[in-house]
C-alpha positions in Angstrom: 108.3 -28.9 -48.5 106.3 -26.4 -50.4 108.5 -23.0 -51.9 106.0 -21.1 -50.2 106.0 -22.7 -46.9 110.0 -22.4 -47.3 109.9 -19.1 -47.7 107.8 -18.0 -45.6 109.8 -15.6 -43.2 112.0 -14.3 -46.3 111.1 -11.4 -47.7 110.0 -11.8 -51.5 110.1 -9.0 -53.9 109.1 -10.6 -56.9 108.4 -14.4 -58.5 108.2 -16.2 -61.0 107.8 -19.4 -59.1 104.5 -21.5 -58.0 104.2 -21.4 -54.2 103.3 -24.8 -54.3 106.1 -26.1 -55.6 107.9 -29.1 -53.7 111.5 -28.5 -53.1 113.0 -31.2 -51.4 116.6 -29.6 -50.7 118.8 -26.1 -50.5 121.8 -25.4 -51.4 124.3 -22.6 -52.1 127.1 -24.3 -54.0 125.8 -25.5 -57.8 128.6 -28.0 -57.5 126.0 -30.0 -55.0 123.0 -29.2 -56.5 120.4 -32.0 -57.2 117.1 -32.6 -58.7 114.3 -30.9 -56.9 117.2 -28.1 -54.7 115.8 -24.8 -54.6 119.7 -23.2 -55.4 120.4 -20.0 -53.2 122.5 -17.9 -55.5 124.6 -16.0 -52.4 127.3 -13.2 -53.7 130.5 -14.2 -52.4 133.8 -12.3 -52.0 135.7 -14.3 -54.7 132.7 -15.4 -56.7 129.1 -14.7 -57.3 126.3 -17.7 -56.8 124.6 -15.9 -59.7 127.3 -16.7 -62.3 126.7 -20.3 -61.3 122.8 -20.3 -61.6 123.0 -22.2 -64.8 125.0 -25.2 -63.6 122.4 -25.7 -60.7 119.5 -25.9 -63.4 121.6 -28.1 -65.1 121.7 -30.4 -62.3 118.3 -30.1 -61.6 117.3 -27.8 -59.5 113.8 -26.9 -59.2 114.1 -22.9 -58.5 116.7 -20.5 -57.6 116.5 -18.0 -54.5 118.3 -15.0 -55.8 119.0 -10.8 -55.9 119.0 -10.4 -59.6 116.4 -12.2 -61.5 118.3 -14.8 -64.2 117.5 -14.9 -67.5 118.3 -18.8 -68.2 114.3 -20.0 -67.7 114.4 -21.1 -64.4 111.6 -20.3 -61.8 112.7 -17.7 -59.5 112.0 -15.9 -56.1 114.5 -12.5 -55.9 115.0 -11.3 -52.5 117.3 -8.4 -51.3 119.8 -10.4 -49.4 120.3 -13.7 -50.3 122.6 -14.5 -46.8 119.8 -13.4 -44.9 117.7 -15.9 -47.0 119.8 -18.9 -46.9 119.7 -19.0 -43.3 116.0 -18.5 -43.0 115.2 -20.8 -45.5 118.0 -23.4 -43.8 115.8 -22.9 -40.8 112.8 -23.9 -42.1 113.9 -26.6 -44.2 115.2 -28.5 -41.5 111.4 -27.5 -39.0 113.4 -24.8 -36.8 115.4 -27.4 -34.6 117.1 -24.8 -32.2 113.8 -23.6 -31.2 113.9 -27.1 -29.6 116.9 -26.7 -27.8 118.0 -23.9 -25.1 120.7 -22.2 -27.6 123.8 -20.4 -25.9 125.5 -18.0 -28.1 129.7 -17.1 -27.0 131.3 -14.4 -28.7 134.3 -12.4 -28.0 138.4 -12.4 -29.1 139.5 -15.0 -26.4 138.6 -17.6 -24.4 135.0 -18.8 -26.1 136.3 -22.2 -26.8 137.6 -22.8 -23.6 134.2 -21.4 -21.6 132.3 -23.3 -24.4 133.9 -26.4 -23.5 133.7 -25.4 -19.5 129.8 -24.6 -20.1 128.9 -28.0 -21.6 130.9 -29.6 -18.9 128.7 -27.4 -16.3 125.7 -28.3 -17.9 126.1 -32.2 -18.6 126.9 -32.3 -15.1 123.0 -31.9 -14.3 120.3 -34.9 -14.5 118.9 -34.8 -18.0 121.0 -32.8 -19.9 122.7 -33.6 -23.2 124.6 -30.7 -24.8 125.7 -30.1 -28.5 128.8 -27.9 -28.5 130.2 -25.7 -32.2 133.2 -23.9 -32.1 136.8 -23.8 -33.3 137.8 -27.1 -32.3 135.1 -28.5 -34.0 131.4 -30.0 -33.8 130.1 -32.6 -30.5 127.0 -33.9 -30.2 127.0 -35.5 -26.5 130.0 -36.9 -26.6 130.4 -37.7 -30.5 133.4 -35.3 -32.5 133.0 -33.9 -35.9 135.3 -32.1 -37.7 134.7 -29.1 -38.7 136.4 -26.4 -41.2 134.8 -23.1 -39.5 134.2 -21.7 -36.0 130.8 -21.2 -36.9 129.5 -23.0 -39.9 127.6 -21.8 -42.7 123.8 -21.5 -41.8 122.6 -24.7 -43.5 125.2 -26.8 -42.2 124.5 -25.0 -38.8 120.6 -25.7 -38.6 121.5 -29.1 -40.5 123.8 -30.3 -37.0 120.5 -28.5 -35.4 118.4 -31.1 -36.1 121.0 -33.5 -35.9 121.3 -32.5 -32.1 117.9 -32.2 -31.6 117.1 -35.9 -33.1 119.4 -37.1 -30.7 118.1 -36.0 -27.9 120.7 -32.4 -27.1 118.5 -30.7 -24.4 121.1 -27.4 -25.2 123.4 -25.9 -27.8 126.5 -23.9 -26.6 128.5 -22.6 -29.6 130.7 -19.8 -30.6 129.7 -17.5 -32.4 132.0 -15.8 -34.6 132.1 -12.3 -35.9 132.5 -13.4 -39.5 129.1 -15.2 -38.9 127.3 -12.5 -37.3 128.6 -10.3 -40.2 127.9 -12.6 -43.1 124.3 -13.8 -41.8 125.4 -17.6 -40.6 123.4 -16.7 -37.4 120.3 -14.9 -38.6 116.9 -16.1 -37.5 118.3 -18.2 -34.4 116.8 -16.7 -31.3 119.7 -17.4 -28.1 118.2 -17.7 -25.0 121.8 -17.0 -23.2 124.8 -14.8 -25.2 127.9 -14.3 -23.8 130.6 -11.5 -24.4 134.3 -12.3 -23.4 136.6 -9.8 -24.4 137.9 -8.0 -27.7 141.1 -7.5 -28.6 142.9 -7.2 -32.3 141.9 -9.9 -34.2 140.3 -10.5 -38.1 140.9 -6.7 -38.9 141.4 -7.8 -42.1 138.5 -8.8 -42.5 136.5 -5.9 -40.2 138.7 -2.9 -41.5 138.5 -1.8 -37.6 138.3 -2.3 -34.2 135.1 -0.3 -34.0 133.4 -2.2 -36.7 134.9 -5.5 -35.2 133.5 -4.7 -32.4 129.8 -3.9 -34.2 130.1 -7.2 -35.5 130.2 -9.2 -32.1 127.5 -6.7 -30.7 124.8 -8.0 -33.2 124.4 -11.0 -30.9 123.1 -9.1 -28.4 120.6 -8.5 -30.9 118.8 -12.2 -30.8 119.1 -12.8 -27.3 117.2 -13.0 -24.2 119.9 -12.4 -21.5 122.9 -10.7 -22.4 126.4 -11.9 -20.0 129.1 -9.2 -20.3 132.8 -9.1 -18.6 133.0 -5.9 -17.0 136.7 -5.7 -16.9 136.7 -5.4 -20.5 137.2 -1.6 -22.0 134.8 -2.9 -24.9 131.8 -3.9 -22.7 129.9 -1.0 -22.5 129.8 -0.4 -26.2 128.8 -4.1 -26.4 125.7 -3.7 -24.0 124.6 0.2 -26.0 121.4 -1.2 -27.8 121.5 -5.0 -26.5 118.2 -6.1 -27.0 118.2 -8.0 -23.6 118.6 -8.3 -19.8 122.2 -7.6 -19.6 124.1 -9.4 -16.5 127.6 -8.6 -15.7 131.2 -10.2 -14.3 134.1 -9.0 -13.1 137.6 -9.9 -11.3 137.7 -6.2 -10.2 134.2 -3.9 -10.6 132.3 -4.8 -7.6 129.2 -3.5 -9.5 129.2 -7.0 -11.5 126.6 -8.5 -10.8 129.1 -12.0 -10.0 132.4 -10.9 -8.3 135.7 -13.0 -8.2 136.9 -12.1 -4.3 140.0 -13.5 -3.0 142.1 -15.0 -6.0 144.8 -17.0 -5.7 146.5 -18.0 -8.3 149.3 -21.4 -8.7 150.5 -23.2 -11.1 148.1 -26.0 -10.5 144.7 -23.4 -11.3 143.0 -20.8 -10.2 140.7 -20.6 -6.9 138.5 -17.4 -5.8 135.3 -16.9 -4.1 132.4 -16.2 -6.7 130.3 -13.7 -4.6 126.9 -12.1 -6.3 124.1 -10.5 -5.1 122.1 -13.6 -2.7 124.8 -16.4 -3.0 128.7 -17.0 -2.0 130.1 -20.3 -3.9 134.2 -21.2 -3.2 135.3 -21.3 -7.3 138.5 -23.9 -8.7 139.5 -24.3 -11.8 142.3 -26.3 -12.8 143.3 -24.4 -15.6 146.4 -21.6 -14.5 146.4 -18.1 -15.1 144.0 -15.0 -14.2 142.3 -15.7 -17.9 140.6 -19.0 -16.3 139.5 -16.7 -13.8 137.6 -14.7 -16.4 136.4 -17.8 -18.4 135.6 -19.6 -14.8 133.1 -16.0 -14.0 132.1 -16.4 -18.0 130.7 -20.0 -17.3 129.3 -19.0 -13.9 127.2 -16.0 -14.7 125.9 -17.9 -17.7 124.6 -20.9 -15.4 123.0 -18.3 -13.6 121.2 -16.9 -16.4 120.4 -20.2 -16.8 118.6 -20.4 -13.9 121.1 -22.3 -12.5 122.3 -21.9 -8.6 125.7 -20.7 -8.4 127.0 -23.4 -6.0 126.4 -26.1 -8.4 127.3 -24.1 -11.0 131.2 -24.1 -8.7 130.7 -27.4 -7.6 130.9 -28.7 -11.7 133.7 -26.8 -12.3 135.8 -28.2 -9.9 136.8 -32.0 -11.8 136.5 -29.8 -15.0 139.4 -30.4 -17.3 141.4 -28.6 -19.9 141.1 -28.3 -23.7 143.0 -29.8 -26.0 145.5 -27.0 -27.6 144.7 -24.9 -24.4 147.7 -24.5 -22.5 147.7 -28.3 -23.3 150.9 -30.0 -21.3 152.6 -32.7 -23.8 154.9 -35.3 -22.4 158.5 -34.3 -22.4 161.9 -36.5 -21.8 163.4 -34.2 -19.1 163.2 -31.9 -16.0 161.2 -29.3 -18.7 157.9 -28.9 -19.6 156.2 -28.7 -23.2 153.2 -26.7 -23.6 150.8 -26.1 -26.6 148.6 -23.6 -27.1 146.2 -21.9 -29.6 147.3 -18.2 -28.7 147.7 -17.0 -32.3 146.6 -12.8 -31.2 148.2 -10.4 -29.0 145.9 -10.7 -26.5 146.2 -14.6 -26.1 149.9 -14.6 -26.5 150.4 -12.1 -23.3 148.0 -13.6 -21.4 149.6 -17.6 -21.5 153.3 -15.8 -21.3 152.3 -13.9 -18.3 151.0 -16.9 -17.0 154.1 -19.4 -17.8 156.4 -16.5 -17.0 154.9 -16.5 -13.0 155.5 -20.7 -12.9 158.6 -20.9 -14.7 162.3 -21.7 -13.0 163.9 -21.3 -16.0 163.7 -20.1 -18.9 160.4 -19.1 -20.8 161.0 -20.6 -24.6 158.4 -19.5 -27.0 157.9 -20.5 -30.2 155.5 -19.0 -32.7 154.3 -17.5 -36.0 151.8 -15.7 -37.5 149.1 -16.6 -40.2 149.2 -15.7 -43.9 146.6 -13.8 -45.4 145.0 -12.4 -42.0 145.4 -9.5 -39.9 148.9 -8.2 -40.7 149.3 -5.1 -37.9 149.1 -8.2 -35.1 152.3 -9.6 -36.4 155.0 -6.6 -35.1 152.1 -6.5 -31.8 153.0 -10.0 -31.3 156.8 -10.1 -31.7 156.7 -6.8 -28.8 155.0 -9.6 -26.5 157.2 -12.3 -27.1 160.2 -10.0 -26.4 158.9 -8.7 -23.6 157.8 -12.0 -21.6 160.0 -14.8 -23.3 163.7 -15.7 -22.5 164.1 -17.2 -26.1 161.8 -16.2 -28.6 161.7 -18.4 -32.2 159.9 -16.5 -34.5 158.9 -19.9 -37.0 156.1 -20.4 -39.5 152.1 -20.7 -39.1 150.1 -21.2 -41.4 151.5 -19.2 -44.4 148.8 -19.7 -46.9 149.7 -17.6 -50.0 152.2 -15.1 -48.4 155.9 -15.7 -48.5 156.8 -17.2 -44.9 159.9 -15.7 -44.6 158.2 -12.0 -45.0 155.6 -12.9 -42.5 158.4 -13.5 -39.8 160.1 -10.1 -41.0 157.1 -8.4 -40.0 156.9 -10.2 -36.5 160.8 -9.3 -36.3 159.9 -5.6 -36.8 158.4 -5.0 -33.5 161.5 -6.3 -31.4 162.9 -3.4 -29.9 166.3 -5.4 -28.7 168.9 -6.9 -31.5 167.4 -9.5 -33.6 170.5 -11.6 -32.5 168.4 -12.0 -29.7 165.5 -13.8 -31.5 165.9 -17.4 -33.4 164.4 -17.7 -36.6 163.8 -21.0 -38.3 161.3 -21.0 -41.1 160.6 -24.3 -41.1 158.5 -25.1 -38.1 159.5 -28.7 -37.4 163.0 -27.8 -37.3 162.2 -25.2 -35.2 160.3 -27.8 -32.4 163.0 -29.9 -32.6 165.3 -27.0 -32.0 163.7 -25.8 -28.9 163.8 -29.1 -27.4 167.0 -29.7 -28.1 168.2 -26.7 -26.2 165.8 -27.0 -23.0 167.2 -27.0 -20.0 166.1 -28.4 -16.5 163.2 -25.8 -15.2 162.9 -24.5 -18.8 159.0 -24.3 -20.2 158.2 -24.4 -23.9 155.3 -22.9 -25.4 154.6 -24.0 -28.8 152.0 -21.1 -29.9 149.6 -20.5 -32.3 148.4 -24.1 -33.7 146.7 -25.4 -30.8 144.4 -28.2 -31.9 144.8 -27.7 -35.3 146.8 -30.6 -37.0 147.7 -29.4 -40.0 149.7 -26.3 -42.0 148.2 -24.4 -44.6 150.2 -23.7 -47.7 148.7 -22.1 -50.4 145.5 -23.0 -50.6 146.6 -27.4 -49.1 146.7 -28.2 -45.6 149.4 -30.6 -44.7 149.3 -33.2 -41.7 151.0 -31.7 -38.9 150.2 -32.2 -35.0 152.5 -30.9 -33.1 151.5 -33.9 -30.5 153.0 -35.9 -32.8 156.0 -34.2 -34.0 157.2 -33.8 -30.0 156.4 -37.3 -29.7 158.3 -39.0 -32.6 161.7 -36.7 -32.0 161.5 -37.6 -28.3 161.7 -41.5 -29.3 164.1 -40.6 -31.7 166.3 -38.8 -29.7 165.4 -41.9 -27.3 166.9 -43.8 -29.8 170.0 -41.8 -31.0 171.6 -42.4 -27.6 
């Protein structure tokens, strides 16, 4: 491809390059570089891609995209924003593949993997239709898995498992979209015919500084997309939909102004059921997923099959065989008359939503287990031992994934915001000792939520992640208590 042609939507304010010239790759990380790579030299929050502009030559590539002009003899094109130009450039690199697609864009705190996953269920279910799915559990196209380290992937590797889907026939894209991508540019240039706002609540202020410019981040979205889908129950929804450069349609469990209205919701410990009632149609709604969030992520999946242009009785009609996500209030075989739950909720939010949930189907006694992440948002952690106190008959305050903070301090700053005695909480650093802890003292009727790690198999420490599925771990001290006896 020519640098020009490459280039074309970036904005250029000087060059020492020939617009002709054939690049045949891009990259942002020297350490991949190869002959002919036009080397996009992005300033990073540890580390500067100019610093490494040398290395890239060195390796042969062809020209360097960057915001101050080297002085090492390489053609260059400087630009303002290099993030903004990656992902334009990514786009046209790889001929614009979402523009082939219908691309649907979920952001919000909670519950975007689960509608994700709901949504492409929803949408495979008509003739036709293959679906590529992004999101924290990982990449599928159809009904291949690929890992994958981010929510929402850098934007080369994004348009890259564009083209990927589009080769192989994906007639839609449903993906999170992450507030660290809108912020940092991953997203730029893609054009979402349908985005989707869940909810906000405290999460990645580390990161954001603020709610407020949390909340700023998510709202770009609305930015690059035809139809906007908003959850009216949530405080944050209006300030979302201030400036939303789309048709904005609306959902709620309790504002009758929604345009989509939950009526009559019953709630069990075997799902959810309500009548979906908007404007011109009436559609009878299950889920098989408990708890009044699967209400909101049912309405979620609903009003964005409408936008779709999709009736709302079939839109019902999909959702009723549609089954759970793996780490999403994910049952896991037990050896007794209790039940052993995992799930991902790793903010205050999440966490009081699943304990409310367990807390209304439990006979005895609601045992949570959880931790909080090193190196993130450190005001949840106190937020998050309040919640456990509050709806949990045991609480074991345990590991997550530490990363470079001290584990022990990490559960000192959960402890802090338990009002009773800490007598009354269990800590056990080590968080296999801690599952095999909880199981040992369940009781008949008893319900164990293991929280926080959800379909992650591993623990970060330091900067290593270790093997650890907590799948596994329940299963092999089950058959070893099996064994003991």
């Amino acid at each position: 491809m020519k640098l020009r042609d490459l280039l074309e939507n970036v904005d250029v304010l000087e060059s020492t390059a020939d617009p002709e010239l054939e690049i045949t790759g891009v990259c942002y990380d020297s350490r991949a570089a190869k002959p002919g790579d036009l080397f996009v030299a992005v300033r990073g929050f540890s580390s500067d891609g100019h610093a490494y502009i040398p290395k890239a030559m060195e390796k042969g590539a062809a020209a360097v995209l960057c915001e101050t002009a080297p002085n090492c003899g390489i053609p260059w094109v400087r630009t303002e924003d290099c993030r903004l130009g990656l992902a334009l450039a990514s786009r046209a690199f790889f001929g614009d593949p979402a523009s082939e697609m219908t691309m649907i864009g979920i952001t919000g705190t909670n519950g975007k993997t689960t509608s994700s996953y709901l949504l492409k269920h929803l949408l495979e279910s008509r003739p036709g239709t293959k679906v590529g799915l992004i999101g924290t559990n990982g990449v599928m196209i159809g009904d291949a898995f690929i890992s994958s380290e981010r929510t929402t992937p850098e934007s080369y590797e994004l348009h890259r498992l564009f083209r990927e889907m589009a080769d192989a026939g994906c007639t839609h894209v449903v993906m999170e979209v992450s507030s660290h991508s809108l912020s940092l540019k991953r997203v730029a240039g893609i054009r979402y015919d349908v985005g989707v706002f869940t909810n906000l609540t405290q999460d990645h202020l580390d990161f954001h500084g603020s709610m407020e410019e949390y909340a700023a981040a998510k709202r770009l979205l609305f930015r690059q997309c035809a139809v906007g889908v908003f959850n009216l129950d949530d405080p944050w929804a209006t300030f979302m939909m201030e400036d939303a450069a789309c048709t904005a349609r609306t959902y709620s469990a309790e504002d009758n102004a929604a345009d989509l209205v939950a009526k009559d919701i019953r709630l069990s410990a075997s799902g959810v059921r309500f009548a979906a009632v908007s404007e011109s149609e009436i559609a009878l709604t299950r889920l098989a997923i408990p708890g009044m969030f699967s209400v909101h992520n049912a309405l979620c999946v609903l009003a964005a099959g409408q936008a779709l242009g999709i009736p709302l009785r079939d839109c019902a009609a999909a959702l009723q065989d549609a089954k759970g996500v793996k780490g999403r209030m994910e049952l896991v075989p037990s050896d007794g008359d209790y039940a052993i739950l995992i799930d991902y909720a790793h903010t205050p939010d999440a966490l009081e939503n699943v304990l409310k949930t367990l807390k209304s189907v439990t006979s005895g006694r609601l045992i949570v287990l959880f931790g909080c992440g090193g190196d993130r948002d450190k005001g949840k952690r106190p937020i998050m031992g309040a919640i456990a106190e509050q709806y949990a008959d045991v609480c074991i305050v345990t590991s997550d994934n530490p990363r470079t903070e001290e584990p022990m301090q990490i559960i000192e700053e959960i402890l802090a915001g338990m009002k009773r005695s800490r007598a009354s909480a269990v800590t056990i650093c080590d968080r296999i000792e801690a599952i095999h802890w909880a199981i040992d003292k369940a009781a008949p009727g008893d319900v164990i939520l293991l929280a926080g790690k959800g379909h992650e198999d591993y623990q970060e420490v330091g900067h290593e992640k270790h093997h650890m599925d907590e799948r596994e771990l329940v299963a092999d001290y089950l058959a070893e208590r099996k064994n003991a006896r």
